[in-house]
BAMAR-665937 format. One record per residue: x, y, z negated of N, C-alpha, C in turn. Coordinates in steps of 0.1 Angstrom, whole numbers, m for minus. Atoms other than C-alpha are relative to their C-alpha. Layout:
<pts>
PT     nu     nv     nw    cau    cav    caw     cu     cv     cw
PT      X      Y      Z      X      Y      Z      X      Y      Z
...
</pts>
This chain:
<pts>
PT     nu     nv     nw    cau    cav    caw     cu     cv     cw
PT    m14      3     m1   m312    545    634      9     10     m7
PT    m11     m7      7   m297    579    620      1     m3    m11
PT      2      8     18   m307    565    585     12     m9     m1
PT    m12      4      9   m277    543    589     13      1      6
PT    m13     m8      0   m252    566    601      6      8     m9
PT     m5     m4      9   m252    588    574     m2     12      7
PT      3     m9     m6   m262    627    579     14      6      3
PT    m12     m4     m5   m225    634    579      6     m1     16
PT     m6      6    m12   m211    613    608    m12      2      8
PT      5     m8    m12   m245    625    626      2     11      2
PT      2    m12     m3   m239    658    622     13      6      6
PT    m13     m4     m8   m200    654    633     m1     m4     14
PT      3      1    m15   m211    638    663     m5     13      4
PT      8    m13    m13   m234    669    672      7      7     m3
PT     m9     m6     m2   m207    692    664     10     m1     13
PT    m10      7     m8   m182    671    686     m9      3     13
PT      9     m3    m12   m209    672    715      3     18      3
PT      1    m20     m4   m211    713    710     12      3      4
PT    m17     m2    m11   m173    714    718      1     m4     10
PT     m2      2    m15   m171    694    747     m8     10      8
PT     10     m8    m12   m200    711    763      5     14      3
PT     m7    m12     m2   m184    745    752     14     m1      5
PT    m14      2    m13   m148    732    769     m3     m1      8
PT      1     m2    m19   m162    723    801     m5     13      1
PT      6    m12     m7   m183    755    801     18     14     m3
PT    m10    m10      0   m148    776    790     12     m6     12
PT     m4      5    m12   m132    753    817     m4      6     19
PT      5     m2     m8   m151    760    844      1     20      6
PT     m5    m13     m4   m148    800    839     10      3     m4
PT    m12     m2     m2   m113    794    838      6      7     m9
PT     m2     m4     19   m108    801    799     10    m11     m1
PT     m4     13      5    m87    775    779    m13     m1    m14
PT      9      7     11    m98    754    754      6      0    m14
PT     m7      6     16    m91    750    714      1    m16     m3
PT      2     16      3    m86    715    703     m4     m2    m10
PT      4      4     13    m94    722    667    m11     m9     m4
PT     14      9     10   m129    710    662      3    m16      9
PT     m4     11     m4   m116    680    684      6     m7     m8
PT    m14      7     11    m92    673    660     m5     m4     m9
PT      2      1     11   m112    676    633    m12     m9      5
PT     13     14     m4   m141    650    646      8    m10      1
PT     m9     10     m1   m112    626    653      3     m2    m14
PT     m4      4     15    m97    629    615    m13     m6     m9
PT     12      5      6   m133    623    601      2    m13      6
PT      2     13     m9   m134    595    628     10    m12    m10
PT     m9     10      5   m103    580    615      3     m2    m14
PT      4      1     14   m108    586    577     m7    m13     m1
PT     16      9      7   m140    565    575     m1    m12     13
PT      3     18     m3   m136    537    602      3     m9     m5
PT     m5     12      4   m114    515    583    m13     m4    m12
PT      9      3     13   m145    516    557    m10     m9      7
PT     13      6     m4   m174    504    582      1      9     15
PT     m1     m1    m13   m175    506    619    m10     m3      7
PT     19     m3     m7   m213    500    626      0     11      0
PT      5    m15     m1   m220    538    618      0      7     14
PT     m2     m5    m16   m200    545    648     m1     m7     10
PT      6      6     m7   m213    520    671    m14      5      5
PT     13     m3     m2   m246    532    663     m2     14      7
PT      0    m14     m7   m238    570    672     m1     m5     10
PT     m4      1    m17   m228    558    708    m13     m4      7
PT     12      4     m9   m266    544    713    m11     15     m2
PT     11    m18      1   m283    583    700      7      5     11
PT     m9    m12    m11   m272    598    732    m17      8     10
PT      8     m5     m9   m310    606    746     m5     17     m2
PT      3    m18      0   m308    646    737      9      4      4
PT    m14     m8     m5   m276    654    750      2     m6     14
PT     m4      5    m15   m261    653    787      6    m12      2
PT     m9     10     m2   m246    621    800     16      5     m2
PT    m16     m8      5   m213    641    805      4     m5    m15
PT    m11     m7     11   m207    654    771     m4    m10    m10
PT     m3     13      7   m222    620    752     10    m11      2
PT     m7      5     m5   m203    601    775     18     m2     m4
PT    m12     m4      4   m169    617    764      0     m4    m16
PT      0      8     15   m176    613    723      2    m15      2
PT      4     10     m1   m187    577    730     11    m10      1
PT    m12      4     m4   m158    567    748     13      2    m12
PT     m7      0     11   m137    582    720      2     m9    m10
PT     m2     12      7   m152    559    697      2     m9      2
PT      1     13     m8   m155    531    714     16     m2      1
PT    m11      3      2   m117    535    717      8     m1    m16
PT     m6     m3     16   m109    545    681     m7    m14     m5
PT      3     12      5   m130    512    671     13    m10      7
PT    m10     10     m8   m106    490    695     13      2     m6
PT    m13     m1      4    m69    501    680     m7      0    m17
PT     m2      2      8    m84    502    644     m6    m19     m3
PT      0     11      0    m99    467    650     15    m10      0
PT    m19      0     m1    m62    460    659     12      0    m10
PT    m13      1      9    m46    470    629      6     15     m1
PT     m4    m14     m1    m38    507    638     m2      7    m12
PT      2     m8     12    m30    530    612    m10     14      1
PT      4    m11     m4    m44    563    607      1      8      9
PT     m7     m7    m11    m21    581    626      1     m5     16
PT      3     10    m16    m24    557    659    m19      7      1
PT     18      1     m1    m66    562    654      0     13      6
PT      3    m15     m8    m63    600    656      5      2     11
PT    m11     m6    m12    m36    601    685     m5    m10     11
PT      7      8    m10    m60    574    706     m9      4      1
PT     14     m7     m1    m93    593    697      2     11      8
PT     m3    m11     m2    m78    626    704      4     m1     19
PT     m4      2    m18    m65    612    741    m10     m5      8
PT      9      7     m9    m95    588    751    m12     16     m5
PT      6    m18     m4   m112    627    742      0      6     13
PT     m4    m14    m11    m97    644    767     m1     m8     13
PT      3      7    m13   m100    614    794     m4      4     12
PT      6     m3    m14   m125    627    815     m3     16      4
PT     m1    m18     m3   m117    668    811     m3      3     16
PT     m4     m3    m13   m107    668    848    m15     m1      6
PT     15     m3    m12   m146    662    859    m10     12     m1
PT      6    m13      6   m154    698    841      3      8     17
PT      1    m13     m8   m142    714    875     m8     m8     15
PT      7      4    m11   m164    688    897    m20      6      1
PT     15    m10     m3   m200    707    912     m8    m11     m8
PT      9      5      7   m227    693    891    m10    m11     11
PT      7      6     m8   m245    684    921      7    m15      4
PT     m7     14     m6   m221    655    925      3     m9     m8
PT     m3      7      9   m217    646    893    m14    m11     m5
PT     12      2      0   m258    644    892     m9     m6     10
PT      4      5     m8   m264    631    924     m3    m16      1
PT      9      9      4   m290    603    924      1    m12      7
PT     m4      3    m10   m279    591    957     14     m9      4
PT    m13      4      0   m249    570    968     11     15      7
PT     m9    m10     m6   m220    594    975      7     m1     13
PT     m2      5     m8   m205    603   1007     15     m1     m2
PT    m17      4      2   m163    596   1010      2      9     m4
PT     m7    m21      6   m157    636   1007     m2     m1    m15
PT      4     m6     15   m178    636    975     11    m16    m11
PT     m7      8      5   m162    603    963     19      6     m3
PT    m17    m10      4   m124    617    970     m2      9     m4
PT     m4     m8     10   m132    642    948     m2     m4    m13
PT     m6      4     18   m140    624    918     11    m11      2
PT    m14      8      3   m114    603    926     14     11     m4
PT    m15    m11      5    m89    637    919     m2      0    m16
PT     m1     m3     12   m102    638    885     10     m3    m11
PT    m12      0      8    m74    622    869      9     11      1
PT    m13    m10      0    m52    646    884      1     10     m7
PT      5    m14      5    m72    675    878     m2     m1    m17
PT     m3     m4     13    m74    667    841     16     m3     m6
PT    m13     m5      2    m37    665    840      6     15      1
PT     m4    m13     m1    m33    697    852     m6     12    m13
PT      6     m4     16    m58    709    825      7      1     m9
PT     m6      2     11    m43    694    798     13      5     m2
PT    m15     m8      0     m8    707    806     m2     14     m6
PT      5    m18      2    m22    743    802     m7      0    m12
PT      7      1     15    m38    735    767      8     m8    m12
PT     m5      3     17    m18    740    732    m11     m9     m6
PT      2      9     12    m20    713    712     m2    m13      6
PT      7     17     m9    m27    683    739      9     m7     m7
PT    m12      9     m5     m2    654    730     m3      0     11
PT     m5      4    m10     16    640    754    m11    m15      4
PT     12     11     m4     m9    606    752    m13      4      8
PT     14     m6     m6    m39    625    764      4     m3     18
PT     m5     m6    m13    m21    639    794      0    m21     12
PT    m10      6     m4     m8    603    802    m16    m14      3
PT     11      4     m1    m44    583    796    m10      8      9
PT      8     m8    m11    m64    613    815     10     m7     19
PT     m4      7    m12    m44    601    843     m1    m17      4
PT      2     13     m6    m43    562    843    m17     m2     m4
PT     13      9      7    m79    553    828     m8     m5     14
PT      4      9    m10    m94    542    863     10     m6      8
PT     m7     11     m9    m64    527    875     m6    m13     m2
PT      4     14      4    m75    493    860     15     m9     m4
PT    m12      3      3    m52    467    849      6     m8      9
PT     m7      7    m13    m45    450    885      4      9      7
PT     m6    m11     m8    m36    486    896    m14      1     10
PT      9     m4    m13    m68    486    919    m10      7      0
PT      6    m18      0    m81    518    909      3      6      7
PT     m6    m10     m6    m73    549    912      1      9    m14
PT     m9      2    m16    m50    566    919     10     m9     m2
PT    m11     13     m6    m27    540    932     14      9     m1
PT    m10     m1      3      5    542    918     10     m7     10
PT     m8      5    m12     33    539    945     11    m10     m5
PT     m9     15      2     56    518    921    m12      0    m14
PT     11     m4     11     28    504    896     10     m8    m12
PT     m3      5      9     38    499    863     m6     m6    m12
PT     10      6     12     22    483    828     m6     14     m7
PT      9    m14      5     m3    508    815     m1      2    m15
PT     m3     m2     19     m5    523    781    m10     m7     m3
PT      8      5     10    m25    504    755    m16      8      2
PT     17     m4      3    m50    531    752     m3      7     14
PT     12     m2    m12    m59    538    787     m8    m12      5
PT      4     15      3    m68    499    789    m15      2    m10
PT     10     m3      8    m89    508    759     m7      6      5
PT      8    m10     m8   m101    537    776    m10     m4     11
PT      6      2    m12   m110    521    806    m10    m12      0
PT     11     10      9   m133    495    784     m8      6      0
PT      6    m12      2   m146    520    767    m13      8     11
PT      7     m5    m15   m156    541    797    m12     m9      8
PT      9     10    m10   m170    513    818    m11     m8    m10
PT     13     11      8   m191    498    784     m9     14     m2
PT     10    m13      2   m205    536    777     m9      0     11
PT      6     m1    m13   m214    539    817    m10    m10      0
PT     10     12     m2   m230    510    821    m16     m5    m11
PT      8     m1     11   m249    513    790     m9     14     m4
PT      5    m14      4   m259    545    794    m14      3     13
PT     11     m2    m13   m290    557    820      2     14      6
PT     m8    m10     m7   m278    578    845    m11      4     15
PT      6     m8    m11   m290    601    879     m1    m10      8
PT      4     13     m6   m286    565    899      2    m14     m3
PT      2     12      7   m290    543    873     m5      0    m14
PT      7      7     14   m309    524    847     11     m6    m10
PT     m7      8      7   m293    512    820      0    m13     m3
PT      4     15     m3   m279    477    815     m5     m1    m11
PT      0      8     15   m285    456    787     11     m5     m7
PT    m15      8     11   m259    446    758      1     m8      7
PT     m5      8     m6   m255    412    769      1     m1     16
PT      0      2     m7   m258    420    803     15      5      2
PT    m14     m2      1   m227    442    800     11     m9     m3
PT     m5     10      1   m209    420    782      6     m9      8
PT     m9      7     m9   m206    395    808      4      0      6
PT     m6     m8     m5   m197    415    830     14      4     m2
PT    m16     m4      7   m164    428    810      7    m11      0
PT     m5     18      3   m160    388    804      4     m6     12
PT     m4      8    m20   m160    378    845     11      9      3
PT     m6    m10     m1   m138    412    849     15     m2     m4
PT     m8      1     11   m113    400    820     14     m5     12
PT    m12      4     m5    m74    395    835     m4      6     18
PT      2     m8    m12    m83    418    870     m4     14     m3
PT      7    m17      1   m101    454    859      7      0    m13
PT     m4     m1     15    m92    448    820     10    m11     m2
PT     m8      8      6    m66    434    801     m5    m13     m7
PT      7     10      2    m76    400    791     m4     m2    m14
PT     m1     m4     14    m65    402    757    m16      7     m7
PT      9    m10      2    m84    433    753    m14      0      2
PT     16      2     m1   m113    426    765     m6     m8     m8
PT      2      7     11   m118    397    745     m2      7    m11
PT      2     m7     17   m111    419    712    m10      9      7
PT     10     m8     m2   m135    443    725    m15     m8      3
PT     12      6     m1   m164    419    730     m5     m6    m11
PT      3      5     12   m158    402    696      0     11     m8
PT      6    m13     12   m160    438    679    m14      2      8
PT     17     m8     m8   m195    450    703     m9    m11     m7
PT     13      9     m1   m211    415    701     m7     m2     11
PT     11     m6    m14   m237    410    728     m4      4     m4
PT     12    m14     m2   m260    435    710      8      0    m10
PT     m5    m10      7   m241    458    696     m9      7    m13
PT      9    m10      9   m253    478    663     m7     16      7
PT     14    m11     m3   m288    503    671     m2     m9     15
PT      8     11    m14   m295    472    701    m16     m3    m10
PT      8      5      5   m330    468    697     m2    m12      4
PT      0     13     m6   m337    429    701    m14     m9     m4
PT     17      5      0   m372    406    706     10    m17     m8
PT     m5     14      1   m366    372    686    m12    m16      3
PT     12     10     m6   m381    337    695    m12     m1     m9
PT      9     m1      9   m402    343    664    m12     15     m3
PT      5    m11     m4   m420    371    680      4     14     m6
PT     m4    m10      5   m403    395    657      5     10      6
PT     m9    m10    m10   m387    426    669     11      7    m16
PT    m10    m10     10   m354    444    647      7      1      8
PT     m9    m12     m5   m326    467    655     14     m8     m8
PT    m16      6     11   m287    455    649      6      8     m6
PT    m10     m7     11   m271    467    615     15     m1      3
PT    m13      3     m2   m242    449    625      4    m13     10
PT     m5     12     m7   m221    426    644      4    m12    m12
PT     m6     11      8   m213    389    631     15     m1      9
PT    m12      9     m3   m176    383    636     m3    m16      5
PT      6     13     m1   m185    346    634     m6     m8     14
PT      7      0    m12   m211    349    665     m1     12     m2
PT      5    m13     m5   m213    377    687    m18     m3      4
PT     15      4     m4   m250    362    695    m11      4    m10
PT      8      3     13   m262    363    658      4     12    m10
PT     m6    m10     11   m258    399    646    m11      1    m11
PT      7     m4     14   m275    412    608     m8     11      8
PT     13    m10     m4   m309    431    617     m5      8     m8
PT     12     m3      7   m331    452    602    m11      0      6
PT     16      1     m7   m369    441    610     m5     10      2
PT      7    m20     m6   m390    468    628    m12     m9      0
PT     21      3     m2   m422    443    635      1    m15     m3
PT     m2      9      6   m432    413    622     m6    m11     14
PT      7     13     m8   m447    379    640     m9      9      9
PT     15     m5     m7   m481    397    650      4     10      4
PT     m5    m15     m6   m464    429    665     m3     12    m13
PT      8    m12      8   m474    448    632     15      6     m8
PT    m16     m5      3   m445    475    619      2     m8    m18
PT      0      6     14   m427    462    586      5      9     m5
PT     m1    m16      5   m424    494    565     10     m4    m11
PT    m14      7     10   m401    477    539      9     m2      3
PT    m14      7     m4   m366    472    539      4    m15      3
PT      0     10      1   m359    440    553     12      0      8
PT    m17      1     m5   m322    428    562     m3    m16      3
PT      3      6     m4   m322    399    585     16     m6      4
PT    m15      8     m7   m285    376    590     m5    m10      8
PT     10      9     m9   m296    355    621     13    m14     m3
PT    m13      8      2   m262    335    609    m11    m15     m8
PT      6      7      9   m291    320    582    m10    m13     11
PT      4     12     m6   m304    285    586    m16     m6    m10
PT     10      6     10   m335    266    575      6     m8     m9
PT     m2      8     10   m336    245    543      0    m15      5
PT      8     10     m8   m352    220    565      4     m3      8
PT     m3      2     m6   m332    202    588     10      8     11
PT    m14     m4     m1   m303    225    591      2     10     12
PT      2    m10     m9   m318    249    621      8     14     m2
PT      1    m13      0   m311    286    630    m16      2      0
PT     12     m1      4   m343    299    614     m4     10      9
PT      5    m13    m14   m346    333    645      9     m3      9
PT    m15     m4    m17   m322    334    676    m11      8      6
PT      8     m8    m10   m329    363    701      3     m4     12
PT      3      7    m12   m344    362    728      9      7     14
PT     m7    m10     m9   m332    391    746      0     16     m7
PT     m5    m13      8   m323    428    736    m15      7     11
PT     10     m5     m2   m356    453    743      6     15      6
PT     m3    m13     m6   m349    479    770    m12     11     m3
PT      3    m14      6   m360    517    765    m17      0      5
PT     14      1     m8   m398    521    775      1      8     13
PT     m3     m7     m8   m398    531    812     10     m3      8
PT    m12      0     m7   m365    517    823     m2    m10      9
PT     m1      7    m14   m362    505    858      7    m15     m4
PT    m12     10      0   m343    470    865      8      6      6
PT    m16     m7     m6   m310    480    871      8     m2     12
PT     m6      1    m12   m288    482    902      9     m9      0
PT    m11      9     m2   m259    461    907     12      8     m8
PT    m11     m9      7   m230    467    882     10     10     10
PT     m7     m8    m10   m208    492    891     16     m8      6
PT    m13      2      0   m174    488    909     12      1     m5
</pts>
């Protein structure tokens, strides 16, 4: 899969990761933070999406060497910066959405590890404290040259939700910014897709419909929509089994169908690897009575992974 990121945009991701990790660790002993190399992961970001926006799709599935945390926070970035330039967003909107769905989940840098890592369901005490996280990364962010003001303003709504039935509960609620909506997509497609201390990870399309039953109560309805028709149900680096026993990996999303993304083959019929480049559009039809010549069957979880819990709330 790094093969079609490009060693650049892998190597700004692992940059981008070494900052977060070193903010929460200068967070924690009550240091500030710089924003520069933030900044400058976001301008790369926003340079090169308008060109192709698999690359960073695909970063968001390499997260198995790094902490959940500090992939978690990149991820969400992109995941947002794809959604406003799908949209239409100029450059300047990309960086000043990346740069805020960044700083989202700062405020959990001052929550005990034990709670963050805990395998177990939580008890109310430990719950109302990640429920302060919004606050507490407002307070952060105030105290750190160079925040905009969007950061500040998204670190605080992004689990409200868009029925207000998050948190924290706004005493007069109002319409929420654009990109905490994003954010709070984002967030909840990273989570859910990601394998965590008390949980397995889902599956692309399982997510998916998920966000789709959700749509007009948790998410904006709109938005969710445009966010399902940019992911697809398997997103690009989903690995997927097809009814033609094949196995490949998604290059890309089809606009057209989210069901029927461009692959690259990994194994052929007989389970045997295909060491050749082969590019697969599942869009294509037989000659012969006007079929889809592969449909998948289902997307191929990690070796090892449990069945999954019950989505989250």
């Amino acid at each position: 899969l790094i093969d079609e990121t490009g060693p650049e945009l892998a190597e700004a991701y692992d940059n981008a990761l070494t900052f977060i990790e070193e903010a929460v660790g200068a967070l924690q002993e009550g240091r500030r933070i710089s924003m520069e190399d933030a900044e400058s992961f976001v301008r790369l970001v926003a340079s090169q999406m308008q060109q192709d926006r698999s690359p960073f799709l695909i970063l968001t599935t390499l997260k198995a060497h790094h902490a959940y945390t500090f992939t978690h926070i990149i991820n969400v970035c992109l995941l947002t910066v794809v959604q406003i330039e799908a949209m239409g967003g100029d450059p300047a909107a990309l960086r000043e959405f990346g740069l805020a769905s960044m700083m989202h989940d700062i405020g959990k840098s001052l929550l005990p590890k034990e709670i963050l890592d805990k395998p177990g369901k939580l008890t109310s005490e430990e719950f109302g404290l990640i429920q302060r996280h919004p606050q507490d990364g407002v307070h952060i962010l105030r105290e750190t040259p160079g925040v905009p003001d969007l950061a500040l303003v998204v670190a605080f709504e992004h689990h409200m939700r868009y029925n207000h039935n998050g948190y924290p509960r706004p005493r007069h609620p109002r319409p929420l910014h654009p990109c905490s909506l994003m954010t709070n997509l984002a967030d909840t497609y990273d989570a859910m897709r990601s394998r965590r201390a008390y949980q397995e990870e889902f599956p692309p399309e399982k997510v998916a419909a998920v966000i789709s039953d959700r749509a007009g109560t948790d998410y904006h309805p709109r938005l969710a929509q445009a966010f399902l028709q940019i992911m697809g149900a398997y997103p690009p680096g989903t690995r997927v089994r097809l009814d033609t026993g094949e196995e490949g990996v998604v290059v890309r999303s089809n606009p057209a169908n989210p069901y029927r993304p461009v692959l690259r083959m990994l194994r052929d019929s007989t389970g045997g690897l295909i060491r050749r480049l082969e590019i697969v559009d599942l869009m294509e039809k037989e000659r012969v009575g006007g079929r889809f010549a592969r449909n998948v069957l289902c997307s191929i979880k990690p070796q090892g992974a449990a069945k999954p819990a019950a989505p989250p709330a």
